[in-house]
C-alpha positions in Angstrom: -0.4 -24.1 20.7 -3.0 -25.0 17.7 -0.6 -26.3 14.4 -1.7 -23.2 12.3 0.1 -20.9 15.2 3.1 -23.2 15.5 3.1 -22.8 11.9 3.3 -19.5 11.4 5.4 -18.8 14.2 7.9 -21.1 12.6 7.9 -18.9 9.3 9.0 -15.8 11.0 11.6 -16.7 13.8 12.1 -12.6 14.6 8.8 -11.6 15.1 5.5 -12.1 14.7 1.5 -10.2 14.2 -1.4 -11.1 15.5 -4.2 -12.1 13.0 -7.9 -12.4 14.3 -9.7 -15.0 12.0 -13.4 -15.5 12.0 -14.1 -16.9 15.5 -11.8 -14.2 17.2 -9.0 -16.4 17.2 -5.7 -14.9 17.7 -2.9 -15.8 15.4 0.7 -15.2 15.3 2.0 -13.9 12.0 5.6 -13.8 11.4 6.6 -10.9 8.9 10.0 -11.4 7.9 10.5 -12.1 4.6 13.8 -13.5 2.7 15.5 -10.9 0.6 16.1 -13.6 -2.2 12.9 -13.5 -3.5 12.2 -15.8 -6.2 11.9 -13.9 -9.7 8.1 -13.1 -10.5 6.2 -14.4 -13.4 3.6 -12.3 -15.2 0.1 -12.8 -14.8 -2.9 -12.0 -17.6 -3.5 -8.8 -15.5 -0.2 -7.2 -16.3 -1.9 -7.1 -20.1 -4.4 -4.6 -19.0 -4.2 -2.1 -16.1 -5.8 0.8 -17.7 -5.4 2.3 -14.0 -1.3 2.1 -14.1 1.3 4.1 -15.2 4.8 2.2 -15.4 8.0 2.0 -17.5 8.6 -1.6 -16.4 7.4 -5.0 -18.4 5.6 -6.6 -15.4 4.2 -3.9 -12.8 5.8 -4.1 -9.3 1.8 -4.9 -7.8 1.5 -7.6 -10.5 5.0 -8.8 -9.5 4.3 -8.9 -6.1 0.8 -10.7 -6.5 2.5 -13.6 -8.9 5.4 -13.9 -6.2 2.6 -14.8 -3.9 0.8 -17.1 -5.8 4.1 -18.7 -7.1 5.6 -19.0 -3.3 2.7 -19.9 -1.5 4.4 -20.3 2.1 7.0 -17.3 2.1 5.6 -14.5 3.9 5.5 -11.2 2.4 5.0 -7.5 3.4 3.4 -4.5 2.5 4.3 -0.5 3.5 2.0 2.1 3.2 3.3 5.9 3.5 1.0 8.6 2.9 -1.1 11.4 4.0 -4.7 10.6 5.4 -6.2 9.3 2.3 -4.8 6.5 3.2 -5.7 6.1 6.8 -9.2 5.3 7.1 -9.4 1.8 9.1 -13.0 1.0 6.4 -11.1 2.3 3.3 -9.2 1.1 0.2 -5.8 0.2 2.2 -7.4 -2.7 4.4 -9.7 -3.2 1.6 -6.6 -4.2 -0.4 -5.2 -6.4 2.5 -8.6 -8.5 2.8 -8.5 -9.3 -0.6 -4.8 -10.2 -0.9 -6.2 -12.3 2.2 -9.1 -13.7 0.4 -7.5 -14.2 -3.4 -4.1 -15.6 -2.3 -5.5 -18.0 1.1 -2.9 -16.2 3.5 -3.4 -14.1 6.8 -3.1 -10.6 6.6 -2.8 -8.2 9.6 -2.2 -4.5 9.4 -1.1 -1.8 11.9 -2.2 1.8 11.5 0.3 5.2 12.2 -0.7 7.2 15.1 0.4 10.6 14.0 -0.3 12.0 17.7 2.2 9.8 19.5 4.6 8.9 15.9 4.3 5.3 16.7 1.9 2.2 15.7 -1.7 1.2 17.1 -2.4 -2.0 17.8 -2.8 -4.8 15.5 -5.9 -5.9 13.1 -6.5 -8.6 11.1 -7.5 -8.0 7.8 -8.3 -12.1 6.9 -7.2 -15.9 7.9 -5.7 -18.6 5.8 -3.6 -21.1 5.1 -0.5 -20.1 3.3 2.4 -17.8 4.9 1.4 -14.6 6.5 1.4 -11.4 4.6 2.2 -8.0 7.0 0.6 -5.0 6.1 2.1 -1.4 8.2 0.0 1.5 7.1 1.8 4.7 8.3 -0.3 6.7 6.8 -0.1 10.2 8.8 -3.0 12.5 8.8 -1.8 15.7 8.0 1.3 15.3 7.5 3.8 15.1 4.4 7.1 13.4 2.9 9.4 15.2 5.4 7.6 13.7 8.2 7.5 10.2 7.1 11.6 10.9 6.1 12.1 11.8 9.9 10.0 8.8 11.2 11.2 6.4 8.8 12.9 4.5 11.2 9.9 3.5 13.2 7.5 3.3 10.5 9.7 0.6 9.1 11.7 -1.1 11.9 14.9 -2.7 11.4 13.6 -5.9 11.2 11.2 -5.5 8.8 11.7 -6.2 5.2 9.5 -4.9 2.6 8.3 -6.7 -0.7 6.8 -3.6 -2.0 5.9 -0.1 -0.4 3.1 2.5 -1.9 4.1 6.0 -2.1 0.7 7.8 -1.4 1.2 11.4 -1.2 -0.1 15.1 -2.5 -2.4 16.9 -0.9 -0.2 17.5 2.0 2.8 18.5 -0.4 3.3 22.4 -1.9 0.7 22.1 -4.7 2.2 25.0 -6.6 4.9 22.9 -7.2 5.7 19.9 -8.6 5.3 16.5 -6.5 8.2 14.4 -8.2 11.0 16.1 -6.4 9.1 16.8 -3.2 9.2 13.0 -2.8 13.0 12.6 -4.5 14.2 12.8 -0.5 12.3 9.7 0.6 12.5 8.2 -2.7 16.4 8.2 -2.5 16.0 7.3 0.9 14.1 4.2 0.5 16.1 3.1 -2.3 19.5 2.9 -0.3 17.5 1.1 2.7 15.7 -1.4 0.6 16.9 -2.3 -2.8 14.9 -5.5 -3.1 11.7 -3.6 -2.7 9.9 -2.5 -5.2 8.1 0.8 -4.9 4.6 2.6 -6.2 3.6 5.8 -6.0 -0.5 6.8 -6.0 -1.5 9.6 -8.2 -4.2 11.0 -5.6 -7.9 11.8 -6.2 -8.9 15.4 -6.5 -9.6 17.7 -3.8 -12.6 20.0 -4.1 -11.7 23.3 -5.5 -8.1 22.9 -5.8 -5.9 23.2 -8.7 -3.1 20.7 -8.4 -2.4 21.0 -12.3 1.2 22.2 -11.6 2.1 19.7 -8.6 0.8 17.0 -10.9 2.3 17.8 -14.6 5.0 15.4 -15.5 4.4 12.9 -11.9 3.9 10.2 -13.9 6.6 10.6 -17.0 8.8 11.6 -13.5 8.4 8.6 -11.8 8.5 6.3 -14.5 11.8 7.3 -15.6 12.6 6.1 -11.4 11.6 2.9 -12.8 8.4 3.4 -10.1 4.7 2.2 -10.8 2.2 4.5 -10.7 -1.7 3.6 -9.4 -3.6 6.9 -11.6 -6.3 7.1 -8.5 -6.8 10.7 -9.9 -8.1 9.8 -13.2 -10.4 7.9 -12.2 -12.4 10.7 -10.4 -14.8 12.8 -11.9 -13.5 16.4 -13.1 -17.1 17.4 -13.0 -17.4 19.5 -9.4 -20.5 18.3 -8.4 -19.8 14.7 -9.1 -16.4 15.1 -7.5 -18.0 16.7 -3.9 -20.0 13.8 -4.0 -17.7 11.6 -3.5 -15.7 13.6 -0.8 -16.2 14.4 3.0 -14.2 17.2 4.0 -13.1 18.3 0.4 -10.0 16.0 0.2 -10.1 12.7 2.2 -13.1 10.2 0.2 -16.2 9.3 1.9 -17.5 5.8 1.3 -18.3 5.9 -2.2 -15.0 7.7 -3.2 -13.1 4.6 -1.1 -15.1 2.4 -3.2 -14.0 4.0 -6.4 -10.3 4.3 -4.6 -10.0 0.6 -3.8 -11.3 -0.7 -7.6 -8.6 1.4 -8.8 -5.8 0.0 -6.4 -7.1 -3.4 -6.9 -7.0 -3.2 -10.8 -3.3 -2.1 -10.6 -2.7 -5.3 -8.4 -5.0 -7.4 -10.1 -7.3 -8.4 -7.6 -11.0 -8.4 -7.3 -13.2 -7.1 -4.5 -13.0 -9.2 -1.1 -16.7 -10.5 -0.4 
């Protein structure tokens, strides 16, 4: 077994990923991370996220970037939950995990939810190198909403997973005539009693063509940042303008490849990062 395996495998003695670096070689990356994380200092980008909405000093994708950088050989891991905007194996979610690979020098891999059978597709690697092994589960679920990712929580996080951070990405699959904040307060409470250590963020969604999610989205933000939760403003950062806004849409709701451009410099801005090359 090549050192950088042996390595790795050593970091995580539960379980382990595979990561495919550059020549196709497969790597086993442990995703177990210790629940006494070391205390997170802030970074210049916490000074200017114009794209972030949080009542906290440092935000949580800051936090979790500066833990990485600070702790260079603890693994970490991410959690996705979400609707299909979230899901598309080119967009801004393993966008976001190549250049955590990239920026921090660790191996990513990701998993994607398979809404037809409720369990996980094989794994991908998102990037190779040298420092502990960051795991990225996307259970995203196309067409489907908070209630569904409450009733499958248990296999989108297993028990031996332990999360650093986990997204909240939900909306268009939610009652838009009412508001989101307590449509999520289920899975919210739900998460906090399971993981305490984690730290969470929800994703203010783009805009979907010809819909009016004014009274889903009043008072999201104020909402979540009295739960002491981040929040990535995605929406803003679409056009209002419907012309400009179809243009950056397929279906009327999920981006195309421009809007997931526009989607991942938003996420990456909350986090800090720049744009994997």
């Amino acid at each position: 077994m090549p050192k950088v395996v042996k390595r790795i495998w050593d970091s995580a003695p539960l379980w382990a990923w595979i990561v495919m670096g550059v020549c196709v070689i497969v790597l086993a990356v442990g995703l177990i991370v210790s629940s006494n994380r070391t205390a997170p200092t802030s970074s210049p980008a916490a000074q200017s996220l114009p794209a972030t909405s949080t009542a906290m000093q440092t935000p949580a994708t800051v936090a979790f970037v500066d833990d990485a950088r600070a702790n260079p050989e603890t693994p970490k891991t991410l959690v996705l939950l979400g609707d299909s905007t979230g899901a598309d194996q080119n967009g801004w979610a393993p966008a976001l995990g190549e250049s955590v690979s990239q920026t921090l020098g660790r191996p990513v891999a990701t998993r994607y939810w398979n809404p037809a059978t409720d369990s996980y597709g094989e794994m991908v690697g998102l990037g190779d190198g040298p420092n502990g092994p960051v795991g990225f589960w996307n259970a995203s679920a196309s067409g489907k909403d908070a209630d569904y990712t409450l009733d499958n929580l248990d296999t989108m996080i297993a028990p031996d997973v332990t999360p650093d951070l986990i997204m909240l990405n939900f909306g268009h699959t939610q009652d838009t005539s009412a508001p989101l904040a307590p449509q999520l307060q289920p899975l919210i409470t739900e998460l906090r009693q399971r993981y305490p250590d984690a730290d969470l963020v929800a994703i203010k969604q783009s805009p979907a063509q010809g819909a009016d999610a004014d009274a889903q989205l009043e008072g999201f933000a104020a909402a979540m940042d009295a739960e002491g939760i981040q929040v990535i403003d995605v929406n803003s950062a679409f056009p209002t303008d419907t012309t400009q806004l179809s243009a950056l849409l397929r279906d009327g709701v999920n981006p195309n490849a421009d809007g997931q451009q526009l989607w991942t410099k938003t996420v990456l801005a909350a986090y800090g990062l720049p744009e994997a090359q």
